[in-house]
PDBQT receptor file of N, H, CA, C and O in Angstrom, charges set to zero:
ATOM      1  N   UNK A   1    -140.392 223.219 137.311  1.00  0.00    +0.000 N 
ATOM      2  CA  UNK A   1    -140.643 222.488 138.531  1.00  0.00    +0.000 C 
ATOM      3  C   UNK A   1    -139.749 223.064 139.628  1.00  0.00    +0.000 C 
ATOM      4  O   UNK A   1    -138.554 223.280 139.432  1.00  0.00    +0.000 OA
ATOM      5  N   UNK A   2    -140.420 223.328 140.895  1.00  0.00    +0.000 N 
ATOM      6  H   UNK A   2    -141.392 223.152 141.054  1.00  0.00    +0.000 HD
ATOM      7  CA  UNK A   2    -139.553 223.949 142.047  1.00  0.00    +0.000 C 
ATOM      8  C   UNK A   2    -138.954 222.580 142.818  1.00  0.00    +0.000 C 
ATOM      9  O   UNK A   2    -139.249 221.397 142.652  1.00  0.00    +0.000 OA
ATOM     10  N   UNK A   3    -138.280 223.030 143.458  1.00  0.00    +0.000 N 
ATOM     11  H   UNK A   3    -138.040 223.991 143.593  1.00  0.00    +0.000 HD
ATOM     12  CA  UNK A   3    -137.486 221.668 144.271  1.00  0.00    +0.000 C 
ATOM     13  C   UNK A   3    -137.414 222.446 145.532  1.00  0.00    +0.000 C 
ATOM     14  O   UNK A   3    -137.032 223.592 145.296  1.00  0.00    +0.000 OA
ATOM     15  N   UNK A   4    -137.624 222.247 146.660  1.00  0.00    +0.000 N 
ATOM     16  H   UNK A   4    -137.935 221.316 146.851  1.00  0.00    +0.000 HD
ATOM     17  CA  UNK A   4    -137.731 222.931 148.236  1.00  0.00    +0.000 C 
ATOM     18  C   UNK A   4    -136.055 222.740 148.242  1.00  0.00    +0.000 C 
ATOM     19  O   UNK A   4    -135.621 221.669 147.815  1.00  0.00    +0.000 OA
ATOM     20  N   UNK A   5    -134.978 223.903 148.785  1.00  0.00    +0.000 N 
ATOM     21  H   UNK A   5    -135.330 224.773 149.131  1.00  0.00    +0.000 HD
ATOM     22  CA  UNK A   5    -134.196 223.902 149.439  1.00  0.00    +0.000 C 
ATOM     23  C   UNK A   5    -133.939 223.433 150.738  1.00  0.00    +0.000 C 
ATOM     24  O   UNK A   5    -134.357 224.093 151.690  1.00  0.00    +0.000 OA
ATOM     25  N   UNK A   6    -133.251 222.289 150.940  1.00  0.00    +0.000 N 
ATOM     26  H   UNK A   6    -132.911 221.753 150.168  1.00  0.00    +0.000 HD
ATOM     27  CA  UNK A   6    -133.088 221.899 152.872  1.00  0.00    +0.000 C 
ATOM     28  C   UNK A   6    -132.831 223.550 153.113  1.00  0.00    +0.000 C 
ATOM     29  O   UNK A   6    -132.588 224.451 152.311  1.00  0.00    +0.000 OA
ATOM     30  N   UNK A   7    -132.991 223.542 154.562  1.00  0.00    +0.000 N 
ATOM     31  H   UNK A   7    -133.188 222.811 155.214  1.00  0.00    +0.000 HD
ATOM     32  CA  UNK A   7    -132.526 224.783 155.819  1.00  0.00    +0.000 C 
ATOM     33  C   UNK A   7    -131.165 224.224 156.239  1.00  0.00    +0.000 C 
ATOM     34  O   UNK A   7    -131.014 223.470 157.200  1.00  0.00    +0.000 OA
ATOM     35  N   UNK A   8    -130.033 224.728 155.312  1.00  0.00    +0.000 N 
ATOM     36  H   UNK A   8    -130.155 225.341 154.531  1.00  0.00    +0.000 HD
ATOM     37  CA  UNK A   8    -128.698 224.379 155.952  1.00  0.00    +0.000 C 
ATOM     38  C   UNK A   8    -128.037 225.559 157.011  1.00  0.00    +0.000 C 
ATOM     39  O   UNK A   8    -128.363 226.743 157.091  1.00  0.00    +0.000 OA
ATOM     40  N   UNK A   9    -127.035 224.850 157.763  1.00  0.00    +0.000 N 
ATOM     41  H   UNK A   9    -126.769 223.888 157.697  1.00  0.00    +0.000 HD
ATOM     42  CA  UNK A   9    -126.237 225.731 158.880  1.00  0.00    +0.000 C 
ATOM     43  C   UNK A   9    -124.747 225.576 158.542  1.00  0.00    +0.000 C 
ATOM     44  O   UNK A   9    -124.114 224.678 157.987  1.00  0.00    +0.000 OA
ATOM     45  N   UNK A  10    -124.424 226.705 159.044  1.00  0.00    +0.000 N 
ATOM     46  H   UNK A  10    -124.938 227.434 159.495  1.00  0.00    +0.000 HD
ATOM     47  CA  UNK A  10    -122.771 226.014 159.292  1.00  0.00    +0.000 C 
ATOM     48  C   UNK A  10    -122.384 226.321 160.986  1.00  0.00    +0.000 C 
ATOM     49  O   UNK A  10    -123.122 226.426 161.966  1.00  0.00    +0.000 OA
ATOM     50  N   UNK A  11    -120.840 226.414 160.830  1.00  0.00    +0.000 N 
ATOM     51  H   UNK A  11    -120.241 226.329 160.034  1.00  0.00    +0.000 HD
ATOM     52  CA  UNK A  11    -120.339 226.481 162.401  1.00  0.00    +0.000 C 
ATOM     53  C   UNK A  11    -121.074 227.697 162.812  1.00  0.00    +0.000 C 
ATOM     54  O   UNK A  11    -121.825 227.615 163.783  1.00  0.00    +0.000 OA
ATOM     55  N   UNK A  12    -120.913 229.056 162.044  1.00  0.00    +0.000 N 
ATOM     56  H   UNK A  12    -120.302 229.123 161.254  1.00  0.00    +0.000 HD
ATOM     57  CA  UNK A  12    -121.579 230.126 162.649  1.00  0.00    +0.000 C 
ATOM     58  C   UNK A  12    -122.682 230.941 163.488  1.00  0.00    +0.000 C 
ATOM     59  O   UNK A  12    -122.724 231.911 164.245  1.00  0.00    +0.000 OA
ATOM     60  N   UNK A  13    -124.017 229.484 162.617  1.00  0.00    +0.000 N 
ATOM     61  H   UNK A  13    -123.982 228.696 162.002  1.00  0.00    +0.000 HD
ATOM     62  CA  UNK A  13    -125.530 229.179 162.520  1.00  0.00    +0.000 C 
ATOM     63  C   UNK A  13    -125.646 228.385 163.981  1.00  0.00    +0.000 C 
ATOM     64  O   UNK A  13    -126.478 228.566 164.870  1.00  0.00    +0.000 OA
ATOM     65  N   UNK A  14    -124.507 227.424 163.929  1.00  0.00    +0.000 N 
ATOM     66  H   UNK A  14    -123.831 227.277 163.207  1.00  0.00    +0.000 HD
ATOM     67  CA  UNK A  14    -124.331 226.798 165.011  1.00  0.00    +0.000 C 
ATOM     68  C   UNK A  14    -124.144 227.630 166.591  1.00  0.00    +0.000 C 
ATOM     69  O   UNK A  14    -124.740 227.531 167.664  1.00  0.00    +0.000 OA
ATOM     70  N   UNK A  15    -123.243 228.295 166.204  1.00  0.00    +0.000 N 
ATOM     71  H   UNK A  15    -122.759 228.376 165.333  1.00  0.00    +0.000 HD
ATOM     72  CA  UNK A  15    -122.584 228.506 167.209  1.00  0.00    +0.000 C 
ATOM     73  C   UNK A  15    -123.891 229.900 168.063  1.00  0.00    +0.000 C 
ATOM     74  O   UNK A  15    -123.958 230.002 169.288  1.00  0.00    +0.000 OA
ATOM     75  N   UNK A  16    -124.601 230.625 167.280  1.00  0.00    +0.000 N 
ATOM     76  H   UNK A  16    -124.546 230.543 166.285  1.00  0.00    +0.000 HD
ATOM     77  CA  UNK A  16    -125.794 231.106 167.487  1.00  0.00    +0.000 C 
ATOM     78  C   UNK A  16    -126.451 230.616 168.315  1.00  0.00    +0.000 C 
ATOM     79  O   UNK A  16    -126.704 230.938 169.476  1.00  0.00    +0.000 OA
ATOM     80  N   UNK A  17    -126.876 229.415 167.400  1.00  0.00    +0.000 N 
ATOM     81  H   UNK A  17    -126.671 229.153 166.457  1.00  0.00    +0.000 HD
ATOM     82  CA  UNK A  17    -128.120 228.766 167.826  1.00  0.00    +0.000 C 
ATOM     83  C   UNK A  17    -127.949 227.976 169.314  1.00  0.00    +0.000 C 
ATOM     84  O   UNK A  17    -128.935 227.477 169.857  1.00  0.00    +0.000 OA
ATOM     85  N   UNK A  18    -126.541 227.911 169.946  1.00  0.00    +0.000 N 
ATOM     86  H   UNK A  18    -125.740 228.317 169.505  1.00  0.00    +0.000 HD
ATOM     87  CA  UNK A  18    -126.016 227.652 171.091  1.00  0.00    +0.000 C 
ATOM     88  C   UNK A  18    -125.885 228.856 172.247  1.00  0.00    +0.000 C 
ATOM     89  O   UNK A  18    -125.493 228.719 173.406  1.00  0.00    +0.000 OA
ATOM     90  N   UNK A  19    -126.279 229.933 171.658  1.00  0.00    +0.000 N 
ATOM     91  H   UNK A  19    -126.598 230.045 170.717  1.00  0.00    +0.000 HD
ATOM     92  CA  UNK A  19    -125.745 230.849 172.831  1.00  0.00    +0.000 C 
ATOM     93  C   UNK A  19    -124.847 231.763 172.539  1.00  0.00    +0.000 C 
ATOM     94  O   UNK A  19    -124.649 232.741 173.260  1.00  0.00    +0.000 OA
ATOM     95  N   UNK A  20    -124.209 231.526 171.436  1.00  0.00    +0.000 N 
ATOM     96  H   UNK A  20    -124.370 230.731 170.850  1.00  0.00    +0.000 HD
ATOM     97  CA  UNK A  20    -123.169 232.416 171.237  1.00  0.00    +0.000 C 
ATOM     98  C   UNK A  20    -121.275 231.830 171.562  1.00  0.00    +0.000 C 
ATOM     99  O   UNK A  20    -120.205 232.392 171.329  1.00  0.00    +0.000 OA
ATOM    100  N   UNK A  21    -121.625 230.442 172.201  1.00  0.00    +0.000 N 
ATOM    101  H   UNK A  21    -122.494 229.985 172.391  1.00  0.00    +0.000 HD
ATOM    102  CA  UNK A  21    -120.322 229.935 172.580  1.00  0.00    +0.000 C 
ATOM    103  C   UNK A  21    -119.297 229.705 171.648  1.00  0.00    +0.000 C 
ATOM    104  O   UNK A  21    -119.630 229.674 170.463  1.00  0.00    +0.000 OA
ATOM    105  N   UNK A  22    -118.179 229.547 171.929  1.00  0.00    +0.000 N 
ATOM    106  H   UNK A  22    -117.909 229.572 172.891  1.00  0.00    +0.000 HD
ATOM    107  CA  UNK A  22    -116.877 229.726 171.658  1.00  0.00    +0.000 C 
ATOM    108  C   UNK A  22    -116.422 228.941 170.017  1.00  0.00    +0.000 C 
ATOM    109  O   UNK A  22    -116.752 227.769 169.838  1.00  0.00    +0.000 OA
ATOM    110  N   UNK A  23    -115.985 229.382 169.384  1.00  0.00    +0.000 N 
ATOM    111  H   UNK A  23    -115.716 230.334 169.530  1.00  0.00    +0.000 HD
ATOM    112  CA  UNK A  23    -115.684 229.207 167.906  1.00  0.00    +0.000 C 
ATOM    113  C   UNK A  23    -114.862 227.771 168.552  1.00  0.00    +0.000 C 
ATOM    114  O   UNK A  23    -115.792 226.967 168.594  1.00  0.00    +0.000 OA
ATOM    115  N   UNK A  24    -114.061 227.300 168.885  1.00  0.00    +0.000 N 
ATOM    116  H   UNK A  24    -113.305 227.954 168.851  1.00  0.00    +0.000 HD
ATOM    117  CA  UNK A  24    -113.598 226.369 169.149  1.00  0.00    +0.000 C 
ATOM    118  C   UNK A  24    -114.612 225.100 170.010  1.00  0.00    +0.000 C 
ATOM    119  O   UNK A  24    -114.486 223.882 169.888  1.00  0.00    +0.000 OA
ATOM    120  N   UNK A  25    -115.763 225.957 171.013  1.00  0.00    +0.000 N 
ATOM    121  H   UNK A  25    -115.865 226.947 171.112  1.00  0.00    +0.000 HD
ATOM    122  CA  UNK A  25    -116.543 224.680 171.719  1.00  0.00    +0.000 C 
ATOM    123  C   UNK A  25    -117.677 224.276 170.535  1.00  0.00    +0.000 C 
ATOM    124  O   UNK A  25    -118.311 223.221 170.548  1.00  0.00    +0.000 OA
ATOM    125  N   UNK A  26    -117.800 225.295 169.541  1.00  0.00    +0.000 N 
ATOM    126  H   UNK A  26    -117.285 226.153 169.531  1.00  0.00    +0.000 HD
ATOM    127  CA  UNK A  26    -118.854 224.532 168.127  1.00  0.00    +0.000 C 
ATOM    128  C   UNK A  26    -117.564 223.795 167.464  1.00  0.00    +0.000 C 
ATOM    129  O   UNK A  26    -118.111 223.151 166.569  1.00  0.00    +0.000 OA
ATOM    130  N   UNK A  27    -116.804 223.640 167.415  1.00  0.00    +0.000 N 
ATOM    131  H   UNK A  27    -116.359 224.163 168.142  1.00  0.00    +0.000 HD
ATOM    132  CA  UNK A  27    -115.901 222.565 166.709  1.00  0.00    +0.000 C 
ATOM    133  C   UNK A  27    -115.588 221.178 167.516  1.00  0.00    +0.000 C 
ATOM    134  O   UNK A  27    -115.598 220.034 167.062  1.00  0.00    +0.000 OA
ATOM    135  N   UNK A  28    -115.295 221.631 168.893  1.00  0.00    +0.000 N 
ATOM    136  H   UNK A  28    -115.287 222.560 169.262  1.00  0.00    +0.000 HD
ATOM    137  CA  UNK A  28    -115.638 220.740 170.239  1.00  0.00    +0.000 C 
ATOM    138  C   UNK A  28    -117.035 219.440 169.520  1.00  0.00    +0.000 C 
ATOM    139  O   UNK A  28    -116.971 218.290 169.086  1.00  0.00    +0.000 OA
ATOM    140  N   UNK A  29    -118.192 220.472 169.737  1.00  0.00    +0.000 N 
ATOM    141  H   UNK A  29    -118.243 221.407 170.089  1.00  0.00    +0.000 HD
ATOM    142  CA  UNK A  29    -118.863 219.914 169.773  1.00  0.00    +0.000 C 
ATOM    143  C   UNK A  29    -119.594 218.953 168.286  1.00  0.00    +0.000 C 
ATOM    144  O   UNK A  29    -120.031 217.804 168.226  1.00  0.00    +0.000 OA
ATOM    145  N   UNK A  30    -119.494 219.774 167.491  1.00  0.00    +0.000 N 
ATOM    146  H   UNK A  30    -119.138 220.707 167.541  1.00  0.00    +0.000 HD
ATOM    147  CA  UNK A  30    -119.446 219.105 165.973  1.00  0.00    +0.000 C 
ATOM    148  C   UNK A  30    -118.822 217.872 165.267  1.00  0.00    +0.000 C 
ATOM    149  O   UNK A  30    -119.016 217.084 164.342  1.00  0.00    +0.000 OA
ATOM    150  N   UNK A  31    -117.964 218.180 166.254  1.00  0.00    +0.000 N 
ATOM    151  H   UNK A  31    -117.807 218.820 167.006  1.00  0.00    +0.000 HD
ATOM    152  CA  UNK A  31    -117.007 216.839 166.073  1.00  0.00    +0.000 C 
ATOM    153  C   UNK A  31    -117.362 215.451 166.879  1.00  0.00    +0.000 C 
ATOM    154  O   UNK A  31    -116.763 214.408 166.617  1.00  0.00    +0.000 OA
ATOM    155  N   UNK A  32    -118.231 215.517 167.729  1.00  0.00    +0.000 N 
ATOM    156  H   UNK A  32    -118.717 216.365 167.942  1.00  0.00    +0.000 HD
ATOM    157  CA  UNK A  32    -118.753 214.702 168.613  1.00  0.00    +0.000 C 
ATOM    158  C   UNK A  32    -119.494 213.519 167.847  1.00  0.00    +0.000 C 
ATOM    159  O   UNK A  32    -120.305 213.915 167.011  1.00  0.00    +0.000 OA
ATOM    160  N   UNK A  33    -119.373 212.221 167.972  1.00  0.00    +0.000 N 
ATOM    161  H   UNK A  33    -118.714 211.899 168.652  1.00  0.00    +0.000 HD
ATOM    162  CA  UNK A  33    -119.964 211.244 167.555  1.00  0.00    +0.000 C 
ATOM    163  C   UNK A  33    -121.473 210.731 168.067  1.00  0.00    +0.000 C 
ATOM    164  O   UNK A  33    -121.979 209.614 167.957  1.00  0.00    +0.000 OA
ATOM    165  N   UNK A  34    -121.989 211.916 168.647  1.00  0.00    +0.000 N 
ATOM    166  H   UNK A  34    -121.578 212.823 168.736  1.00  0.00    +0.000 HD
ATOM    167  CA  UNK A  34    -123.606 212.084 168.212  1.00  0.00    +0.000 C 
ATOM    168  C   UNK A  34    -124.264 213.213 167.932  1.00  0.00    +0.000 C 
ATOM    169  O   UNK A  34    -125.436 213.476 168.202  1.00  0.00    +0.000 OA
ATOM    170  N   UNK A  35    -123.050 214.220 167.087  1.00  0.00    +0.000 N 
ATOM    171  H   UNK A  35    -122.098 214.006 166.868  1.00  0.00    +0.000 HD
ATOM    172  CA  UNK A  35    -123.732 215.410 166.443  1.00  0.00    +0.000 C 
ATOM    173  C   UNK A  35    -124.140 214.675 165.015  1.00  0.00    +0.000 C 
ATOM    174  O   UNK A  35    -123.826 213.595 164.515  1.00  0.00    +0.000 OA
ATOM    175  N   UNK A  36    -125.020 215.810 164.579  1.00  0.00    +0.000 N 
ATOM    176  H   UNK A  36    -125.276 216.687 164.985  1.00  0.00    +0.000 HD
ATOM    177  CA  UNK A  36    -125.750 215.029 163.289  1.00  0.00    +0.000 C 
ATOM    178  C   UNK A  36    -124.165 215.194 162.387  1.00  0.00    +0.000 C 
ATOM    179  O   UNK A  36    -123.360 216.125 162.355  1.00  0.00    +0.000 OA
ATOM    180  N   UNK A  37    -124.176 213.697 161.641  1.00  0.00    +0.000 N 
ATOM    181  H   UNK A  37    -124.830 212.941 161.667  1.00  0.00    +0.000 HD
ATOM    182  CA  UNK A  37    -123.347 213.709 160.314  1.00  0.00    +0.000 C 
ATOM    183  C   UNK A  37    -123.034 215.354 159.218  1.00  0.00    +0.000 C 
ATOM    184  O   UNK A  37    -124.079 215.217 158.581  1.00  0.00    +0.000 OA
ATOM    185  N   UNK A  38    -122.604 216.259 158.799  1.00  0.00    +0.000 N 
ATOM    186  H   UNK A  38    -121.755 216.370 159.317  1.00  0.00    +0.000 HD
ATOM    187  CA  UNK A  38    -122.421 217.067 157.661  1.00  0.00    +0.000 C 
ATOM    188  C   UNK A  38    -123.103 216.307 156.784  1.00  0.00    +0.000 C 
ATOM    189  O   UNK A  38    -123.277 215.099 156.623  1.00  0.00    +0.000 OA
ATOM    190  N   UNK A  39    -123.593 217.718 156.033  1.00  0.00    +0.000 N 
ATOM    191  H   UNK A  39    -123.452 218.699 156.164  1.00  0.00    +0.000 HD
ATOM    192  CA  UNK A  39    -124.418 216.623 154.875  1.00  0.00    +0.000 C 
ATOM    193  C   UNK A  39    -123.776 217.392 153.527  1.00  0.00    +0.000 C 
ATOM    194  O   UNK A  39    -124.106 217.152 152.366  1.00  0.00    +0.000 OA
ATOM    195  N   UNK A  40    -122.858 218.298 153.930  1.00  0.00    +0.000 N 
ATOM    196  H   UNK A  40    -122.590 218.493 154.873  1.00  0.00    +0.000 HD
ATOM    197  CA  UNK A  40    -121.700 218.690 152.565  1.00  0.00    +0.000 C 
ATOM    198  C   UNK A  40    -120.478 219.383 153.115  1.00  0.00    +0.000 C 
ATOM    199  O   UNK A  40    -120.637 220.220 154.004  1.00  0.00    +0.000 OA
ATOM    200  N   UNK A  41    -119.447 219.146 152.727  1.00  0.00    +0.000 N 
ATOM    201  H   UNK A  41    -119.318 218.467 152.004  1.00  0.00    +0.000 HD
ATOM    202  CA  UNK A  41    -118.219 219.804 153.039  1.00  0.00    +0.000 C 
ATOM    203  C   UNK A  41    -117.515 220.939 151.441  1.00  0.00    +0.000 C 
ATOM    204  O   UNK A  41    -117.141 220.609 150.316  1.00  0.00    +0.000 OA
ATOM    205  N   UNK A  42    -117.624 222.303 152.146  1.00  0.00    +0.000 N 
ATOM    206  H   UNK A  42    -117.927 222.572 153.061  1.00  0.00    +0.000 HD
ATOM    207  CA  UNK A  42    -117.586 223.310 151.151  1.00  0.00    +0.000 C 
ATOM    208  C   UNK A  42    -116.415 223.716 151.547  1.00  0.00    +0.000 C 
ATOM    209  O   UNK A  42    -115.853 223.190 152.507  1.00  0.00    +0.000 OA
ATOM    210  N   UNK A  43    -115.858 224.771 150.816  1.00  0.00    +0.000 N 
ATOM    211  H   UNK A  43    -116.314 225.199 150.036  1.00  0.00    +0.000 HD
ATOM    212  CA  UNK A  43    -114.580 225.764 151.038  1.00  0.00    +0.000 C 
ATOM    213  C   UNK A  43    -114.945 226.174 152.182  1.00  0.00    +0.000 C 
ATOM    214  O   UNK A  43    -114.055 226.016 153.018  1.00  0.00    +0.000 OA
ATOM    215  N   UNK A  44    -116.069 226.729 152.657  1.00  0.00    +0.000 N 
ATOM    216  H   UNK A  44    -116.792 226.857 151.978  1.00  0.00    +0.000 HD
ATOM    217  CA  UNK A  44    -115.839 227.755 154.114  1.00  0.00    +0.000 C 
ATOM    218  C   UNK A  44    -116.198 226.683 155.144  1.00  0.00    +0.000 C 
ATOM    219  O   UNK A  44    -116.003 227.039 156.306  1.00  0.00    +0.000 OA
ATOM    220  N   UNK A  45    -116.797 225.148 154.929  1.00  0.00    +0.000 N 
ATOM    221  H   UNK A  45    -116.955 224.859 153.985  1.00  0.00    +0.000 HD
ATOM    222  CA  UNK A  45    -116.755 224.420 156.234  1.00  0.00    +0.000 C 
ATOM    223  C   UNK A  45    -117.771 223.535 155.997  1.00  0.00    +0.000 C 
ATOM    224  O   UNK A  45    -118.440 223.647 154.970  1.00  0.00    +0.000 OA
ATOM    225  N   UNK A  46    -118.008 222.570 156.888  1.00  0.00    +0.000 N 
ATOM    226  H   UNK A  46    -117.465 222.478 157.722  1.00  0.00    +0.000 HD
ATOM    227  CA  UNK A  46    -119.287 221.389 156.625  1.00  0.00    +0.000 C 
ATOM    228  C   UNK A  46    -120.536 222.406 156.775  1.00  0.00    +0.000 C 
ATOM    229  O   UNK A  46    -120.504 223.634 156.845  1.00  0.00    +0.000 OA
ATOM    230  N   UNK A  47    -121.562 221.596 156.802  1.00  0.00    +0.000 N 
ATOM    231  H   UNK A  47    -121.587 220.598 156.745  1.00  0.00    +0.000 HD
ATOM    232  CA  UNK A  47    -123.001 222.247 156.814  1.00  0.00    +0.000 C 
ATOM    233  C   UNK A  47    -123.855 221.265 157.173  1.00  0.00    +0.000 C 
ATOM    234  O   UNK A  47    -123.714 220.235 156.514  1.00  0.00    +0.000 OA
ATOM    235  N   UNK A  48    -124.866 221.242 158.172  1.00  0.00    +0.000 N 
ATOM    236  H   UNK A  48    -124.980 222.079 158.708  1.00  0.00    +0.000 HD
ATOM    237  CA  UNK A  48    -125.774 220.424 158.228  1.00  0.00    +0.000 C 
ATOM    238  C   UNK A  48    -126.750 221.011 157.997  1.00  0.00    +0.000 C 
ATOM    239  O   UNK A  48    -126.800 222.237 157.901  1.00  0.00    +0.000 OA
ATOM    240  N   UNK A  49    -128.006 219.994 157.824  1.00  0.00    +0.000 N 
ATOM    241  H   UNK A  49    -127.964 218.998 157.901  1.00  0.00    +0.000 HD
ATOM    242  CA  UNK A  49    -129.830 220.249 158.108  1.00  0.00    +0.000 C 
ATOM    243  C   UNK A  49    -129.632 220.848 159.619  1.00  0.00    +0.000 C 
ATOM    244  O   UNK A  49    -128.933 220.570 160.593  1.00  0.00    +0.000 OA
ATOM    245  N   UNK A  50    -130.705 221.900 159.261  1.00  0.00    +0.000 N 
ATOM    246  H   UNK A  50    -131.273 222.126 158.469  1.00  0.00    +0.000 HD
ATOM    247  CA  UNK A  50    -130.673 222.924 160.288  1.00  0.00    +0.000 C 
ATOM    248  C   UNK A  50    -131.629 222.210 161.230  1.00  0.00    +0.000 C 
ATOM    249  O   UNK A  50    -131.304 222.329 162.412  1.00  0.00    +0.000 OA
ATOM    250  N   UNK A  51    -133.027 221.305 160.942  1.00  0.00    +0.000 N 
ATOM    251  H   UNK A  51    -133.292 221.208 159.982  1.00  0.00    +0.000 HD
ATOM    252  CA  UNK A  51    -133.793 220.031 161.644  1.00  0.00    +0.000 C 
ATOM    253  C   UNK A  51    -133.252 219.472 162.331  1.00  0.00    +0.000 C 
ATOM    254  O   UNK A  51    -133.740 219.524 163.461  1.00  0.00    +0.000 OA
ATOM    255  N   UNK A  52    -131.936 218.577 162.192  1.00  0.00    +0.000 N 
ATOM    256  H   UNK A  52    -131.539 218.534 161.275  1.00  0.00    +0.000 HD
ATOM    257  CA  UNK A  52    -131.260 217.649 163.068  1.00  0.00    +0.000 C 
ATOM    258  C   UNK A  52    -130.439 218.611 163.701  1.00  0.00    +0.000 C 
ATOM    259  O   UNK A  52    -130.533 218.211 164.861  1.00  0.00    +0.000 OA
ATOM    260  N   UNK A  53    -129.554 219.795 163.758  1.00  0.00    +0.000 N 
ATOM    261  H   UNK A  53    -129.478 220.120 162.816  1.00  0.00    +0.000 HD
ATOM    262  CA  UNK A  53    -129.393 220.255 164.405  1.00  0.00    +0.000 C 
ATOM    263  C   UNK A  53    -129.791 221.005 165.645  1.00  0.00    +0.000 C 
ATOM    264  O   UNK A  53    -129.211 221.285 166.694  1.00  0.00    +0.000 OA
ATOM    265  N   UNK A  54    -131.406 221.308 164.979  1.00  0.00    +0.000 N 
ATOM    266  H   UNK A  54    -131.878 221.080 164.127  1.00  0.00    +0.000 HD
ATOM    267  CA  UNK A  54    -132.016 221.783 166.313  1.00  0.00    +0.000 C 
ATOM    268  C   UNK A  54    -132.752 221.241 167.093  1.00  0.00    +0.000 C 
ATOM    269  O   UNK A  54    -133.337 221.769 168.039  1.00  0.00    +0.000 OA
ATOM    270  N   UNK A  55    -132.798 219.417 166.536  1.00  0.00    +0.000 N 
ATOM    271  H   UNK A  55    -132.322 218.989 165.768  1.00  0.00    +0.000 HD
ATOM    272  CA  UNK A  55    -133.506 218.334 167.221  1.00  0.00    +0.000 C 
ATOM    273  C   UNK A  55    -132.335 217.837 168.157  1.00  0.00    +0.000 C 
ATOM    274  O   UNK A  55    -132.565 217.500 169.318  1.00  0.00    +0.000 OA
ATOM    275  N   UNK A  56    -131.011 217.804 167.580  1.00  0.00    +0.000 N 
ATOM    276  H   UNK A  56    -130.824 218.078 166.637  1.00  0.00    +0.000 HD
ATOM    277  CA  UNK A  56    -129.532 217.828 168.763  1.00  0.00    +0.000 C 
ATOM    278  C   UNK A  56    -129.851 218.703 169.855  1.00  0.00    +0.000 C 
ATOM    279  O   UNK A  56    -129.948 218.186 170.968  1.00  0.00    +0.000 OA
ATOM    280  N   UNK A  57    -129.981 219.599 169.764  1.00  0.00    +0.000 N 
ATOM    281  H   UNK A  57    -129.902 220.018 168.860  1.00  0.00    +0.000 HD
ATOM    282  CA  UNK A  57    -130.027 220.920 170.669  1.00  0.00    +0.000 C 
ATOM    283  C   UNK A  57    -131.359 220.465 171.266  1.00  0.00    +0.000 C 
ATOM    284  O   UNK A  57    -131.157 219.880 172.330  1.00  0.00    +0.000 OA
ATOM    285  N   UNK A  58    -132.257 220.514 171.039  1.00  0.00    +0.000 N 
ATOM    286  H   UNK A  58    -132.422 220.989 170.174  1.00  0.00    +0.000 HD
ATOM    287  CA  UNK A  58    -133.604 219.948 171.960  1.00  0.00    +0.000 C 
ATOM    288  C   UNK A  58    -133.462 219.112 172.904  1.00  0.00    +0.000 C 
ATOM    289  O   UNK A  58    -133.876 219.301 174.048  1.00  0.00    +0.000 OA
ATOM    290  N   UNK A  59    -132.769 217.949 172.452  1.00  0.00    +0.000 N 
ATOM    291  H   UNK A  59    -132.433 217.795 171.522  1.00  0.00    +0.000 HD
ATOM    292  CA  UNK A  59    -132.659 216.595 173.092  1.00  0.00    +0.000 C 
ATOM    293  C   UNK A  59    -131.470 216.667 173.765  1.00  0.00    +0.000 C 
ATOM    294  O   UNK A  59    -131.316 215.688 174.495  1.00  0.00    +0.000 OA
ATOM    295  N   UNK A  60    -130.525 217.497 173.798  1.00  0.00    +0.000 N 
ATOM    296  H   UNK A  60    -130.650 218.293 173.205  1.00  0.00    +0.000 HD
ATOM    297  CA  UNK A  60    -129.568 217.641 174.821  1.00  0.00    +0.000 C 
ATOM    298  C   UNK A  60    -129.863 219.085 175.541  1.00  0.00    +0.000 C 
ATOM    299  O   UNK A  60    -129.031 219.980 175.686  1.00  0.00    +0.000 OA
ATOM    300  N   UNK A  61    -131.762 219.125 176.120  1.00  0.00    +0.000 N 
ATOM    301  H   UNK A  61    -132.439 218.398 176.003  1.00  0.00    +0.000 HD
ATOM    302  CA  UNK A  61    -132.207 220.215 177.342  1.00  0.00    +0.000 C 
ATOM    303  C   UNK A  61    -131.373 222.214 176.834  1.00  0.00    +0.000 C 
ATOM    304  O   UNK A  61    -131.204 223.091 177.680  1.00  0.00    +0.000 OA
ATOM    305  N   UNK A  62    -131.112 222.336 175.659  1.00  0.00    +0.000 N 
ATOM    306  H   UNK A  62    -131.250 221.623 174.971  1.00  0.00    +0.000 HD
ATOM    307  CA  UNK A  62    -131.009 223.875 174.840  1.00  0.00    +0.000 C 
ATOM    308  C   UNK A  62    -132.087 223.955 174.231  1.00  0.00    +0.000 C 
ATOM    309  O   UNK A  62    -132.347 223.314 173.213  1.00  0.00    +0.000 OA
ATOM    310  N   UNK A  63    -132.885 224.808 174.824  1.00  0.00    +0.000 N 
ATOM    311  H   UNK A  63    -132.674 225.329 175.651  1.00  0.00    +0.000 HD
ATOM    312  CA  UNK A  63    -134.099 225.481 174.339  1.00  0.00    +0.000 C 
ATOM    313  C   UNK A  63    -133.978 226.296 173.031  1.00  0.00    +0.000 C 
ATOM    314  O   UNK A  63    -134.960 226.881 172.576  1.00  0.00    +0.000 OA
TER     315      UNK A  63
């Protein structure tokens, strides 16, 4: 039986998918109490669904 993998991100994926901005303004902003929740915290850093992240980014006018 297959099981679909979520599309996870981390800060890096993030920080891309923003433009390229500043390793510190994706921590800025990640940390914000209406970025989506982490949905695991690993050795190299949290990770979210790459969906709610790019539904964040939609809904705050980043194409």
């Amino acid at each position: 039986m297959d099981f679909p993998f979520p599309n996870l991100v981390g800060h890096q994926e993030v920080r891309v998918r923003l433009g390229g901005i500043s390793r510190q303004r994706v921590y800025q902003l990640t940390n914000r109490a209406d970025f989506p929740r982490p949905v695991a915290q690993l050795a190299q850093g949290r990770v979210w669904l790459a969906d709610e992240v790019e539904a964040w980014c939609l809904a705050r006018g980043r194409p």
